[in-house]
C-alpha positions in Angstrom: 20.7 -14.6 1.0 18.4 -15.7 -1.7 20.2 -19.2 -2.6 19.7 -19.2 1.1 16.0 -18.7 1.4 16.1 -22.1 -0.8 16.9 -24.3 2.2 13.6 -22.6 3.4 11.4 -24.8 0.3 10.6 -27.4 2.6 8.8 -25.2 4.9 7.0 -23.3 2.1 5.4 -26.3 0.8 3.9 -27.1 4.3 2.7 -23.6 4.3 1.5 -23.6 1.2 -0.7 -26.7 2.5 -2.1 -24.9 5.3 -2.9 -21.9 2.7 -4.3 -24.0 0.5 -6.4 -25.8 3.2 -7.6 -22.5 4.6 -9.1 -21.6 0.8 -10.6 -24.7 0.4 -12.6 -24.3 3.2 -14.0 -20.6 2.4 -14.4 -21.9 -1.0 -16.5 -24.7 0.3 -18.3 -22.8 2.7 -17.1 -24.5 5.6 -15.6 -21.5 6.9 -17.9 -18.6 7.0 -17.0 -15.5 4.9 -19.6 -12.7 5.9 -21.4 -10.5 2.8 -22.7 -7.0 3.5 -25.3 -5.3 1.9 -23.1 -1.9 0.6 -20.7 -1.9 -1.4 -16.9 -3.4 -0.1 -14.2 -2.9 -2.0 -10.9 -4.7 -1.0 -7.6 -3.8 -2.3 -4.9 -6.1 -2.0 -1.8 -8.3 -3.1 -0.6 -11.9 -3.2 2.9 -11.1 -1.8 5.0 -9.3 1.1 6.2 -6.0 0.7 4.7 -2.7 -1.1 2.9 -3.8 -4.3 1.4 0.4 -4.2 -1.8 -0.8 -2.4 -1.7 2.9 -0.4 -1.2 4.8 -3.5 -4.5 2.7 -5.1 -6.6 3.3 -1.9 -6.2 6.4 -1.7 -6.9 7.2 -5.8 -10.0 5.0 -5.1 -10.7 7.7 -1.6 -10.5 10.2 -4.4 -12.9 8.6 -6.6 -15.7 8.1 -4.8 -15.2 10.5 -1.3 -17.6 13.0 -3.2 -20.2 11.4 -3.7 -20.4 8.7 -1.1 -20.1 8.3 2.3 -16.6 6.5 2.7 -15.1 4.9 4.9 -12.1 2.9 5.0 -11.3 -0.2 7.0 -7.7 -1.5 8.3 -6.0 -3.9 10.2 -3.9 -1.1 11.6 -0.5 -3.0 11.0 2.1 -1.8 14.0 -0.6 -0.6 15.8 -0.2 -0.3 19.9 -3.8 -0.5 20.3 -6.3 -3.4 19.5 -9.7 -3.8 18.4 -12.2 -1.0 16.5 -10.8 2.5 16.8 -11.8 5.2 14.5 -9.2 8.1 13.5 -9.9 11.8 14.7 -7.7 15.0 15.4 -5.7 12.9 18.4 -4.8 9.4 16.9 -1.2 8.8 15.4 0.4 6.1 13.5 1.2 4.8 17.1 -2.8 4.5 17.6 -3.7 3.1 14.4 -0.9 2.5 12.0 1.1 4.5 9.8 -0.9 3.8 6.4 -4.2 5.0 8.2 -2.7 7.6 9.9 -1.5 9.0 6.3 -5.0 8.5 4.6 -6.3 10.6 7.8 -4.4 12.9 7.3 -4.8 13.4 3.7 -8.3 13.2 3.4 -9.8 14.4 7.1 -13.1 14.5 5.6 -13.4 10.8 5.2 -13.7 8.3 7.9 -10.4 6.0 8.5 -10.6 3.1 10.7 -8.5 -0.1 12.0 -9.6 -2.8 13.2 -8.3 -6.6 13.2 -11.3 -8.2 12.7 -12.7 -6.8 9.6 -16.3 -8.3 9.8 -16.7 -6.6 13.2 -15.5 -3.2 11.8 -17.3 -3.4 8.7 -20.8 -4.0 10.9 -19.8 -0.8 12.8 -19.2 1.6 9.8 -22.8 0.3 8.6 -25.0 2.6 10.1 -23.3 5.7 8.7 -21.6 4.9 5.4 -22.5 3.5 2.2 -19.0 2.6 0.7 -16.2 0.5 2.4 -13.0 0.4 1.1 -10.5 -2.2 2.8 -6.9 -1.6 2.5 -5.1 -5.1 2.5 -7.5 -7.2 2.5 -7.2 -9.9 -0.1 -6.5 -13.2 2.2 -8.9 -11.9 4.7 -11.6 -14.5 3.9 -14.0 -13.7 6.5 -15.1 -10.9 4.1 -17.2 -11.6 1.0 -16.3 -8.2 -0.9 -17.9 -7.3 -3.6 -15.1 -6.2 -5.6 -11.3 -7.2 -5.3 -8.9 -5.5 -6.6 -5.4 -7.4 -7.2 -2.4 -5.4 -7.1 0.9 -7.5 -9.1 5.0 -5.2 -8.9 5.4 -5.6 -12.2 9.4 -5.8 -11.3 8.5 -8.8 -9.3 6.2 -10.7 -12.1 9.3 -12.5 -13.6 10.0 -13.7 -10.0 9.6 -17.6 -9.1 6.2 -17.8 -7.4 7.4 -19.2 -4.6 5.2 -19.2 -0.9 6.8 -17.7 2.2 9.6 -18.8 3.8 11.4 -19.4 0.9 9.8 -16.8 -1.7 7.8 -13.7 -1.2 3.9 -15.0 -1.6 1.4 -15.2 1.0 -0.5 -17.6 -0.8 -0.4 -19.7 -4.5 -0.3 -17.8 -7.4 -3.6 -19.3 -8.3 -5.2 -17.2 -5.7 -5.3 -14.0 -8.2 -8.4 -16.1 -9.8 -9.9 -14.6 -6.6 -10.0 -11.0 -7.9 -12.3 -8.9 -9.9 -9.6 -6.6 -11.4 -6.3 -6.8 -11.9 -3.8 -4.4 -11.5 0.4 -4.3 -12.1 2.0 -1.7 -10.9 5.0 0.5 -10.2 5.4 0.3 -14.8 7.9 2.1 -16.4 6.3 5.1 -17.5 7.0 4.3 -21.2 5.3 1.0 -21.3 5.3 -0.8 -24.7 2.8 -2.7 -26.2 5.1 -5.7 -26.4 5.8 -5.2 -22.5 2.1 -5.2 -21.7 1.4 -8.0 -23.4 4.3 -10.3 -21.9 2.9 -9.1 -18.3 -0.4 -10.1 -19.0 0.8 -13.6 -20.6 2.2 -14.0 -16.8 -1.1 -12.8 -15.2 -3.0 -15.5 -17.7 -6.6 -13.3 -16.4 -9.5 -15.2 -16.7 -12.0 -13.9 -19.2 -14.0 -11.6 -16.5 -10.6 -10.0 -15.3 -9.7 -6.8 -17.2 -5.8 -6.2 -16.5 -4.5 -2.5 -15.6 -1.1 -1.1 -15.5 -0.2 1.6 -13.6 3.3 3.7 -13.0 4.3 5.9 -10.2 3.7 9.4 -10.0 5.7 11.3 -7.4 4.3 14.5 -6.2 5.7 17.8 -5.1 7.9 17.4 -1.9 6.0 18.5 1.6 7.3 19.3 4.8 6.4 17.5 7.5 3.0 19.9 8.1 1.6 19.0 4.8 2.6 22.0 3.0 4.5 22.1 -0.2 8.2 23.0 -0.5 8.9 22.9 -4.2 10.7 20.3 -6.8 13.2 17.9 -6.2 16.5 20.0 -5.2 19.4 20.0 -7.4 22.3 17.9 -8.3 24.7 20.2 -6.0 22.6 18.9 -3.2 23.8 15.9 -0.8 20.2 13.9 0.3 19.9 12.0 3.2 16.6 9.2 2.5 15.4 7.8 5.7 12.9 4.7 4.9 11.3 2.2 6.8 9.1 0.4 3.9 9.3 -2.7 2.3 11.0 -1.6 -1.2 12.6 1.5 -1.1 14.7 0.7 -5.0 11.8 2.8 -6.6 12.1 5.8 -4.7 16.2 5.5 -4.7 16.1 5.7 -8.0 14.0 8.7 -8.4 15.7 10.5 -5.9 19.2 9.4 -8.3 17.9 11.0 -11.4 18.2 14.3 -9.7 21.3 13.8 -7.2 24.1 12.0 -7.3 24.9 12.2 -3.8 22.5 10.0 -1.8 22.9 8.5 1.9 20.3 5.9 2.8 19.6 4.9 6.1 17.3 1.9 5.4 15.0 0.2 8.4 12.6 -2.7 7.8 9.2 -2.2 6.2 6.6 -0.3 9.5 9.8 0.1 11.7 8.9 2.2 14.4 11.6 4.6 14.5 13.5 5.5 18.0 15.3 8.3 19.5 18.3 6.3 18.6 17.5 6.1 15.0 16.8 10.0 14.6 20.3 10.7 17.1 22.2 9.1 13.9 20.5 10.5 11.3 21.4 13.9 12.8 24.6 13.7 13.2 25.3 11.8 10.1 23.7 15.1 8.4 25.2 17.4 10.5 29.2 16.2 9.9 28.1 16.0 6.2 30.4 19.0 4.7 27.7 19.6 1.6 26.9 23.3 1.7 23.4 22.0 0.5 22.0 19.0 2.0 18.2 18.0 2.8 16.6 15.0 3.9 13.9 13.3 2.6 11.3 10.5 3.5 7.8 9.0 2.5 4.7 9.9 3.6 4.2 6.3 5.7 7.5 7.0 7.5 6.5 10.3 8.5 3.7 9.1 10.4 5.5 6.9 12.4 7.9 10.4 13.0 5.3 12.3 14.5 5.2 10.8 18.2 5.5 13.3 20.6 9.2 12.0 21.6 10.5 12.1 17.8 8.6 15.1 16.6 10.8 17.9 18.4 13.6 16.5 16.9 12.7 16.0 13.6 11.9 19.3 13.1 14.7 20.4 14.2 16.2 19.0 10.7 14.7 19.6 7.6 13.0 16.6 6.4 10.9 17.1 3.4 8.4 13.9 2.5 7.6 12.9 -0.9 4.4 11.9 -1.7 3.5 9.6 -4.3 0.5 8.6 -6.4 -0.3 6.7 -9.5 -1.1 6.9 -13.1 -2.5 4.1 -15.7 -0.7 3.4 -19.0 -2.5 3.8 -22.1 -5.0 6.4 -20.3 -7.4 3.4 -18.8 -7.8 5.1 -16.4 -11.5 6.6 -17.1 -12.4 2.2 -18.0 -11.0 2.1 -14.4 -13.3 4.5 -13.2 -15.8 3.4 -14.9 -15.7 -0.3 -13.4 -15.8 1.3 -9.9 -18.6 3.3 -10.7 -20.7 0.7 -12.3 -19.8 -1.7 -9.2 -20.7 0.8 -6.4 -23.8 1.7 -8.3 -25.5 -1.7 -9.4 -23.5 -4.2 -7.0 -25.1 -3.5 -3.8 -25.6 -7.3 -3.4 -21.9 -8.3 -4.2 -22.7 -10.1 -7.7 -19.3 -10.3 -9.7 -18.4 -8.6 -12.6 -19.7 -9.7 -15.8 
């Protein structure tokens, strides 16, 4: 398939022209990209698939939920409704996307919105919050933020940087000159030196762009309610991963460094799952022979399990979800914090970092 996505080049130049174009023109100010007077913080990355921009949102919610009023803004990918729509106790991934959805969930204290048109959101959150963080965000021009955050899969650095159809980017490489911070995730937890160094050497970071690196922490599993269940189960125990994101390899192997026994069944990245999909999943489980068997998912995916035609029948099986944060190498994580601070403090009128 790859040596097949070469044929492809030809169109990827052409996009990359129209990319291109579309910079030039925020750059130049001919296109207009909107500042606000509070803090925006956009978190993003410069190719398709997960890159951990959920896991850094949400350490960011974390952050600053305590002392600020936070909101966070976004497009509400997968979505069946359109336009500005604020979560409460009766939206679902089905109203505003399965990322939102999760961050309502998880933190039901702060305000999660979607809406396509990020300018238009941001101008309704004004009135009532002083921070905005915007999930995916990065080639949204028509928002000035204040601070950009870059996200870079450090398995995917070595990767030609080639521009959709033929490679993985959504726009040039160069576009990472864009961002105030950069970030490479999904590490190995031991890290060397030698390793950081040849990842940053990719990155080649202007002077006013400090580089991070961050690994994947995976949490206690939860059932679907939220509430924890325990550790990973044992090697006697046959798991069935269900997974509808855009690289599931991280999480496979996790799951394989406890149990040896793993059936995937594998759907594209927001795939809204059917009655169809969770019909097979049973009965593969229930003709499985394993006198200990379980079935896990992510958080995203277990959003998009929770419409009121899946639900009863996901519970019916056990599905446990596995939660996943992050972690920075080399404890930066308190020069992390401290960046955010300092921006949400003295930035208020969007000046870059120094």
């Amino acid at each position: 398939m790859k040596y097949l996505r070469w044929l492809l080049f030809p169109f990827s130049l052409l996009y990359g022209l129209v990319v291109m174009m579309r910079n030039w023109f925020y750059d130049a100010g001919l296109f207009a990209s909107r500042k606000f007077d509070l803090p925006v913080i956009a978190v993003g990355n410069l190719d398709v698939g997960g890159a951990g921009k959920s896991p850094m949102t949400e350490y960011l919610i974390r952050l600053l939920k305590n002392d600020h009023k936070l909101a966070t803004l976004s497009r509400g990918y997968g979505r069946k409704t359109k336009g500005f729509l604020k979560a409460d106790d009766t939206t679902t991934a089905t109203h505003i996307g399965d990322e939102p959805a999760q961050f309502h969930q998880k933190f039901p204290d702060t305000t999660v919105a979607v809406c396509e048109k990020r300018v238009d959101g941001i101008t309704q959150l004004l009135p009532q919050h002083d921070v905005v963080i915007l999930d995916d965000a990065y080639q949204h021009r028509a928002v000035s933020p204040g601070l950009s955050v870059l996200l870079f899969d450090y398995n995917r650095l070595h990767e030609p940087h080639l521009l959709l159809p033929a490679g993985n980017l959504r726009e040039p490489f160069s576009g990472r000159y864009r961002a105030d911070i950069l970030v490479v995730t999904k590490c190995p937890q031991e890290l060397s030196a030698q390793q950081q160094q040849r990842a940053t050497e990719q990155l080649k970071p202007l002077t006013y762009q400090p580089v991070f690196f961050t690994a994947i922490q995976y949490l206690p599993l939860q059932n679907m309610a939220g509430e924890l269940v325990g550790p990973m189960p044992g090697a006697d125990t046959t798991v069935f991963v269900l997974t509808g994101i855009a690289n599931a390899q991280p999480l496979l192997q996790y799951i394989k460094q406890h149990n040896s026994n793993v059936i995937h069944h594998n759907y594209p990245d927001h795939h809204q799952f059917s009655l169809k999909n969770i019909a097979k999943l049973a009965t593969d489980f229930n003709n499985c022979k394993a006198s200990k068997k379980v079935i896990i998912t992510t958080e995203k995916d277990a959003q998009r399990l929770k419409t009121p035609v899946l639900l009863p029948h996901v519970n019916a099986l056990p599905v446990w979800v596995l939660p996943i944060g992050l972690s920075f190498v080399n404890n930066d994580g308190q020069q992390f914090n401290e960046l955010i601070h300092q921006y949400v403090k003295q930035y208020t009128t969007h000046s870059r970092l120094d």
